[in-house]
N, C-alpha and C positions, 0 to 999 in steps of 0.2 A: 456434334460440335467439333470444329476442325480447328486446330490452335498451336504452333509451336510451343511446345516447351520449354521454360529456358533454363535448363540445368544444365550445368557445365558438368560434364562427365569424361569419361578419356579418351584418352583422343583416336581417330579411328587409324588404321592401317590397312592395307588392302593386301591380303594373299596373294602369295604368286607361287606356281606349280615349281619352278625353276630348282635343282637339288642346288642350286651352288646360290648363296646370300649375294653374295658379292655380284652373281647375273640379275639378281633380284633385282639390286640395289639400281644399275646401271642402266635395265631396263624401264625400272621409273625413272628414273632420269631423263630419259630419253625417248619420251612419249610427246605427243604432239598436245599444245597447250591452247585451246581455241581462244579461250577468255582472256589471254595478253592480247592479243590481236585487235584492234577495229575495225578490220576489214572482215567484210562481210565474205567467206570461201564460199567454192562452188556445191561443199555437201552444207550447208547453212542455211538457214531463211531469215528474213528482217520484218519486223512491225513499231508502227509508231505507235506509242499510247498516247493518246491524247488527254489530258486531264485539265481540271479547272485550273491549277497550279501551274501548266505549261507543259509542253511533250517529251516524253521518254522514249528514245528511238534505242529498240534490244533486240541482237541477234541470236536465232536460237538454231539448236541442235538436234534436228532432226535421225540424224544416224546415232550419236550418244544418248538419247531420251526420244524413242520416238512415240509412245503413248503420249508420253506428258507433251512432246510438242502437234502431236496429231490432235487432240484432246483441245490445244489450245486455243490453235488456227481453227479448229472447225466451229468452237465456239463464239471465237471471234467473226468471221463470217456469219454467225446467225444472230450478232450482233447483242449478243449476251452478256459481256461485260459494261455494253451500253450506261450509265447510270450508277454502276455500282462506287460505295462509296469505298475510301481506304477505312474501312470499319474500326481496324487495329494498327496503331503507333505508337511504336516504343522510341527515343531519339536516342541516339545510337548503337541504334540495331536494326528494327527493320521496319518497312511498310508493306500491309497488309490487305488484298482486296481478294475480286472473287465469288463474291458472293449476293448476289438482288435483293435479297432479306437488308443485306446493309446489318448483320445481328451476329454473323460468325457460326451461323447453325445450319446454313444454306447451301451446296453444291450440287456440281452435275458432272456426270460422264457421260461422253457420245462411244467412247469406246470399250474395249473389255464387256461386249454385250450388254453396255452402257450400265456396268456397275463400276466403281469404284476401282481402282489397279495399284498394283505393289509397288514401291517404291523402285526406281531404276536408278543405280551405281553408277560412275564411272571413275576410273586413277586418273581422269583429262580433267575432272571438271570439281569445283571445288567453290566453298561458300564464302570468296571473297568480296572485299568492298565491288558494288554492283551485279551482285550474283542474283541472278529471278531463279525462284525455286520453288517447289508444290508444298505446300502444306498437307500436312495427313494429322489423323488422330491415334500414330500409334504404328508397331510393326504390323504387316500385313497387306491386305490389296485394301487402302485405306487416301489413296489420292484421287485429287478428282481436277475440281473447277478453281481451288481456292490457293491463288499464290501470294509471294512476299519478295521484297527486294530488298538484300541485304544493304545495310545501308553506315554501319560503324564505322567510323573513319579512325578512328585509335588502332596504332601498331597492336597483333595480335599473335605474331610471330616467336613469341615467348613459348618454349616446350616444342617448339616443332621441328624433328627429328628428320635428316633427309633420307634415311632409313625408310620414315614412313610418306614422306613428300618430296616432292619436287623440288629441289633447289628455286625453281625460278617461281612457284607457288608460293614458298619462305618469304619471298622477298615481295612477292605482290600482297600478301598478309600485316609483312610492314607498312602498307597506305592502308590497313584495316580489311575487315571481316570478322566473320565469326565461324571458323575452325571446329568448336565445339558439335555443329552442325552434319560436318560431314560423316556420310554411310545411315545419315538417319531422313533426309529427303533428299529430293531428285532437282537436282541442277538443270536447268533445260534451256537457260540463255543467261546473257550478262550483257549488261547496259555501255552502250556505246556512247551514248552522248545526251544530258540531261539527267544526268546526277544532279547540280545544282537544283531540277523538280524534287528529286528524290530527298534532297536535305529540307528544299522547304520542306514539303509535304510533313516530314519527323522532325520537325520544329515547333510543328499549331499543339497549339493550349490542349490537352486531355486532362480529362475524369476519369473514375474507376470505375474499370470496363461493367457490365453488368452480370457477364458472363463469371468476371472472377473480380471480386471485388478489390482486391487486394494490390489488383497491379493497375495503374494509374494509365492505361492506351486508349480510351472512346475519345476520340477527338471530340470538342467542343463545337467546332464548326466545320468537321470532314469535307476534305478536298473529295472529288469524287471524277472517274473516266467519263470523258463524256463519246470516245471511239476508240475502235483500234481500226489502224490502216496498216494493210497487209502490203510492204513496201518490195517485198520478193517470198513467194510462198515455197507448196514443195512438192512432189509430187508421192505421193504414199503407195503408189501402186508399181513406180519402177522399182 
């Protein structure tokens, strides 16, 4: 069973080699921030999700996650997320697909000798309002087929240190995400346009899921993808 958990726990910070804090500090600072952007760069790829609820067009990062987004495309090409339904919705938090069961027990990997792979980090990329991210069940090589789109739109900027973030991360946290997430899955795109799907979709009526009875995400009448169109792909072998 693949499932975000949602405990808020502390907040993550990223290491840096640097002997001097202050080069630390500056150097995050001063990292390149893909997911402020809408424009699609030339190390980037784009795909459209198409869903019952309307399309989701998100560009991903193939240089900062390139399992998760090798993994993604190629699954999309074989037409895999075809059908699948958003299984799991919390509203204001996240929507969740991925999976053909439509049950949350289900995934695939075409890479990592098509088992499962370890979560991939980055200090660029972060689980802001519109952030696509992998779901895993845990530390370890535990991601696969099964992702989520951040979706909070509540300021979450509250505790977050620029010591450990990005000034210009701080302030996109102000239009919401969920923080609590980063260094525990892999960022590997963020939604460029068709948020407004992304709110319906974590808006529809749920029940308590069956997997966990306790948290109230089965959709009642799950929206579900009915394609992905690979609007700029990528090439894995330059």
């Amino acid at each position: 069973m693949v499932l975000i958990v949602v405990i808020i726990g502390g907040l993550l910070y990223f290491a840096n080699s640097s002997d001097s804090k202050t080069d630390a500090k500056n150097d995050l600072q001063s990292v390149e921030l893909p997911q402020l952007s809408k424009e699609v760069g030339k190390d980037e790829a784009e795909v459209q999700i198409q869903t019952t609820a309307g399309n989701i067009n998100i560009k991903l990062f193939p240089k900062l996650a390139p399992m998760a987004v090798e993994n993604f495309l190629t699954l999309a090409k074989e037409g895999y997320y075809k059908n699948n339904e958003f299984f799991r919705v919390i509203n204001d938090f996240m929507i969740q697909t991925g999976d053909p069961s439509n049950k949350g027990t289900g995934s695939k990997s075409v890479v990592n000798n098509n088992k499962p792979f370890a979560t991939e980090i980055s200090n660029q990329l972060y689980h802001i309002r519109g952030a696509v991210s992998l779901a895993n069940s845990g530390p370890g090589e535990t991601s696969s087929s099964q992702f989520f789109i951040v979706q909070n739109p509540q300021a979450a900027e509250q505790g977050l240190s620029t010591s450990k973030y990005p000034e210009k991360i701080i302030d996109a946290y102000k239009k919401g995400g969920s923080p609590f997430l980063d260094g525990q899955y892999t960022v590997f795109g963020q939604v460029i346009s068709g948020m407004d799907v992304v709110d319906k979709i974590a808006a529809g009526k749920v029940e308590a899921n069956p997997n966990n009875p306790q948290e109230e995400s089965s959709p009642v009448n799950p929206e579900k993808i009915t394609g992905v169109k690979i609007i700029k792909g990528w090439d894995f072998k330059k």
